[in-house]
C-alpha positions in Angstrom: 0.0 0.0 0.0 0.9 3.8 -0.9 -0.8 6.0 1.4 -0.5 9.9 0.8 -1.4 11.1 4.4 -1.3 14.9 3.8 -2.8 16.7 0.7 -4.7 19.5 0.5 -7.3 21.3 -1.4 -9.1 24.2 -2.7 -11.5 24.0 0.4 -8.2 25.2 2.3 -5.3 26.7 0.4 -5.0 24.1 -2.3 -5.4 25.4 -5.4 -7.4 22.0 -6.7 -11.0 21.2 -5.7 -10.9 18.0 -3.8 -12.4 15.6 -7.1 -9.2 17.0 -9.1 -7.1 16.1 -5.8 -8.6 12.5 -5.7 -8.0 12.1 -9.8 -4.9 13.0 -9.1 -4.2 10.9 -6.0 -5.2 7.7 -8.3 -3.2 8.9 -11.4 -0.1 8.3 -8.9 -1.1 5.0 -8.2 -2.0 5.6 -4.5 -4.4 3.4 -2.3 -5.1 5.8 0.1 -4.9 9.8 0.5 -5.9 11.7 3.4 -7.7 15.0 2.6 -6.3 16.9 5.9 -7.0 20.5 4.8 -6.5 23.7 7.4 -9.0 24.3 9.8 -12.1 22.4 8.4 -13.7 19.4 6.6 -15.5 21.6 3.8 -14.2 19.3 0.9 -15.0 15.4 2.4 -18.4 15.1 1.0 -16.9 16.1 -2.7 -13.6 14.2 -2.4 -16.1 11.2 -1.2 -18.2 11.4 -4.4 -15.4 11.9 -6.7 -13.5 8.5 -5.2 -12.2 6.7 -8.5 -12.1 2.8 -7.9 -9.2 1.0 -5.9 -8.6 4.7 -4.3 -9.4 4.4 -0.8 -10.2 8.1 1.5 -9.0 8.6 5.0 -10.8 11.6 6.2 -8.7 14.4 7.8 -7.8 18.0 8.8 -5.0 20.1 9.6 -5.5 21.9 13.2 -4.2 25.3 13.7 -2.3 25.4 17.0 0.6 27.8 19.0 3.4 26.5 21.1 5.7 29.0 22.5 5.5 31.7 20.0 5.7 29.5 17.2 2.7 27.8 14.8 2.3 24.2 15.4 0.0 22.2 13.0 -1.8 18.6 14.0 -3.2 16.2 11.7 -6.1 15.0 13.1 -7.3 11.5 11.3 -10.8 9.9 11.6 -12.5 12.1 14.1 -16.2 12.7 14.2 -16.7 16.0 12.3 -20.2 16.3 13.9 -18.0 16.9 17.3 -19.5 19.4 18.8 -16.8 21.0 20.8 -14.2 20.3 17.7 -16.2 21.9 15.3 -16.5 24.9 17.2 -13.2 25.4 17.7 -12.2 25.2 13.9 -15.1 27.5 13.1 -13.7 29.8 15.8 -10.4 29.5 14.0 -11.5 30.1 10.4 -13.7 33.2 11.5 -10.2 34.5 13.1 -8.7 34.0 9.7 -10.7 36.2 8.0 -9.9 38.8 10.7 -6.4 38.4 10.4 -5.8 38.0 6.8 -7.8 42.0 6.4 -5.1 42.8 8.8 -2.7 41.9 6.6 -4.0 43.3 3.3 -3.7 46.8 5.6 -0.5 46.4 6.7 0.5 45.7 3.1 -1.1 48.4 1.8 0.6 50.6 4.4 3.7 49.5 3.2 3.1 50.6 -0.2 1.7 47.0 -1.3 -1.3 47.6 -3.9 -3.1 44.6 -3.2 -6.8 44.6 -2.3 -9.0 42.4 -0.3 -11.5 42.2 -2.6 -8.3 40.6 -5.0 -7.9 38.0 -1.9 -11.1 37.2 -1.6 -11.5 36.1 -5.5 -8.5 34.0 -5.3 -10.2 32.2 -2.0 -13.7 31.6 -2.9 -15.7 30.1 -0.4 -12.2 28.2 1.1 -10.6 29.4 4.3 -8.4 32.2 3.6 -4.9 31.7 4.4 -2.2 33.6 4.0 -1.0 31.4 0.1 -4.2 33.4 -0.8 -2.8 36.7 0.0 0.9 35.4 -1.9 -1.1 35.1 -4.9 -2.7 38.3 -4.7 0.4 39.9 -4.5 1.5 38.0 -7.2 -1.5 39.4 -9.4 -1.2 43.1 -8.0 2.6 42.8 -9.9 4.5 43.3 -6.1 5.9 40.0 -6.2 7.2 37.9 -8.9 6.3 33.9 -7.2 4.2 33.2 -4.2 6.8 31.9 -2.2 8.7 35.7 -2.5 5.8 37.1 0.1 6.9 34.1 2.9 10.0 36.4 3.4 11.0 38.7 6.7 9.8 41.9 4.0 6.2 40.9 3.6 4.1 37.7 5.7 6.7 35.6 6.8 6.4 34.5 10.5 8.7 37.6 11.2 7.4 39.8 8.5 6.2 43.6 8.4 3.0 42.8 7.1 2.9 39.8 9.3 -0.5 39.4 12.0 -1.2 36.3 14.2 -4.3 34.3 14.4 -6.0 32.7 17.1 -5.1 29.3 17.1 -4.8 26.0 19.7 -3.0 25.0 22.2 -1.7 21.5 20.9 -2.4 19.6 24.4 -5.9 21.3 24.4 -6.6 20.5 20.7 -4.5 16.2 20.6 -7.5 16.4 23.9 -10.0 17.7 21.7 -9.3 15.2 18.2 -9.3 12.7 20.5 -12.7 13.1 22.1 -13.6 13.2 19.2 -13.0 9.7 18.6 -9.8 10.8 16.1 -6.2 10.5 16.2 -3.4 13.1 16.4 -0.2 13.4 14.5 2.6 16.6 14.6 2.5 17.8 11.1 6.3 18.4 9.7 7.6 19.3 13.3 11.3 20.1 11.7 10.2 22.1 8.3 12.2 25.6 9.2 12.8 27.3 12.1 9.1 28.6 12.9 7.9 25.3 13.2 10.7 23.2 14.8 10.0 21.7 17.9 12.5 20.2 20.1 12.7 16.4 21.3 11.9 17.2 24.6 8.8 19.6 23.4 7.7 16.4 21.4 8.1 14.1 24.4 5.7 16.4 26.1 2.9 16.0 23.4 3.3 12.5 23.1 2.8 12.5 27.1 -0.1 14.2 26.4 -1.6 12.1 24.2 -0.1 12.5 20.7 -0.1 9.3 18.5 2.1 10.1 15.8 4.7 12.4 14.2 4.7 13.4 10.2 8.6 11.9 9.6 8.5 11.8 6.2 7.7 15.5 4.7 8.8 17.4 1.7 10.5 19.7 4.2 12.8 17.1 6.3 16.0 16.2 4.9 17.7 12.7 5.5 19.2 13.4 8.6 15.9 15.0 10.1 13.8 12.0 9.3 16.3 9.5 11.0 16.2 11.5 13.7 12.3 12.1 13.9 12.0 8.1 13.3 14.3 7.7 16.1 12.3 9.9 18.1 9.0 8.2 17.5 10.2 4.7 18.2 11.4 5.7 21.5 7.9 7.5 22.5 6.0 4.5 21.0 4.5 7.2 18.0 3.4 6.2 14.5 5.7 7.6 12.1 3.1 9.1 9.3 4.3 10.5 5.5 2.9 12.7 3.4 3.5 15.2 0.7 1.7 18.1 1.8 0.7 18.9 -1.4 -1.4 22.1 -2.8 -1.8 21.7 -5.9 0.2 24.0 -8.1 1.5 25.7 -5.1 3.4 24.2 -2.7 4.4 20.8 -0.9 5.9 18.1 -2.9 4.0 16.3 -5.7 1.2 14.2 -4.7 2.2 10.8 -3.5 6.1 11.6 -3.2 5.9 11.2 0.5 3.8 7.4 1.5 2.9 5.5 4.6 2.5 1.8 4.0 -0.1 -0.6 4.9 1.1 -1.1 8.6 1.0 2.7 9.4 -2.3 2.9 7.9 -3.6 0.0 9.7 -2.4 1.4 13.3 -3.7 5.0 12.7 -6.8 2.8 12.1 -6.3 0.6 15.1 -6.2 3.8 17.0 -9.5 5.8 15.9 -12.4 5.6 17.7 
């Protein structure tokens, strides 16, 4: 088995809608993908009905969370998305993001930046806007030449001058929350560049916490930060998850150049409710 256990899609910041991401899951020969996109479940139902044969989906989501002034992401597998508590939460979260991405647009402007939010909000549709949104506005407006130019210190990097938090989790609070909901929690790409690494001993707390797995195998981790993450995970008992953390034509790694295999699968399974 090839599983895929982090893609994204239009209903996020992907820039496919999820029966393109599912075609496209199967046209890499995949088994399994796991629609995980930020902050919501808005494209299940259409990934669901767009399912080509032999391609089997593992519902997911990508939790917004904060850990000592830095963003921490979850993937949360299998949950009930009819989770009260959960639900409200991630609405919470994407109702925040709205907030904060206007904030941005101003700042930007301020800074001599002649993008509009009505150009962001055309780009995002009806998905939760996220800052790639704003990256290809800019890229529209003619201030930037790629998307990936605005994640810099001089626009909305972590550290930029246009740069606003959101309100977002605290990972114990929300590994409790996935798993009332009957799901499972895994650290999304816990070593991907220096706003999101977390230390070994910052991971050991999770895991004490409740944390079931750690994404090893990401896009962003180079050989040398997978054996240690494997390491890691073995020795706290965690799955160690893959995934590609693909959007589409913007960024991650093509879909289904990072996979789990069928025993990873099976335990993330094993471990649902």
């Amino acid at each position: 088995m090839r599983a895929d256990l982090h893609v994204h899609s239009n209903a996020s910041d992907g820039t496919d809608d999820p029966a393109t991401v599912m075609r496209n899951a199967a046209a890499a020969g995949l088994d399994a993908v796991a629609l995980t996109d930020h902050d919501t479940t808005a494209g299940h139902a259409a990934a669901r009905a767009a399912l080509p044969e032999g391609l089997t989906l593992i519902p997911g989501m990508e939790l917004s969370c904060h850990l000592n002034d830095r963003s921490v992401h979850l993937l949360a597998y299998l949950f009930d998305p009819g989770d009260a508590e959960l639900a409200g939460q991630t609405h919470r979260i994407r109702d925040d993001r709205v907030i904060r991405a206007k904030a941005m647009v101003t700042k930007l402007r301020e800074l001599g930046a002649d993008v509009t939010w009505e150009q962001v909000t055309a780009i995002a549709g009806s998905s939760v806007v996220g800052r790639p949104h704003i990256a290809r506005a800019m890229v529209a407006a003619g201030i930037i030449a790629d998307p990936s130019d605005a994640f810099t210190s001089e626009w909305i990097a972590d550290d930029g001058r246009a740069y606003v938090t959101k309100y977002a989790l605290d990972p114990v609070r929300a590994i409790a929350l996935i798993k009332a909901a009957g799901g499972v929690p895994v650290l999304a790409h816990p070593r991907a560049g220096r706003a999101w690494d977390l230390s070994d001993e910052e991971i050991a707390g999770l895991a004490a916490a409740g944390l079931a797995g750690v994404e090893v195998a990401h896009p962003d981790h180079d050989l040398a930060e997978r054996q240690a993450l494997l390491h890691l995970a073995t020795a706290l008992g965690l799955l160690a998850t893959a995934g590609s953390d693909n959007h589409g034509s913007f960024t991650g790694g093509p879909i289904g150049s990072e996979t789990a295999d069928a025993d990873t699968v099976a335990r993330l399974h094993a471990l649902a409710r």
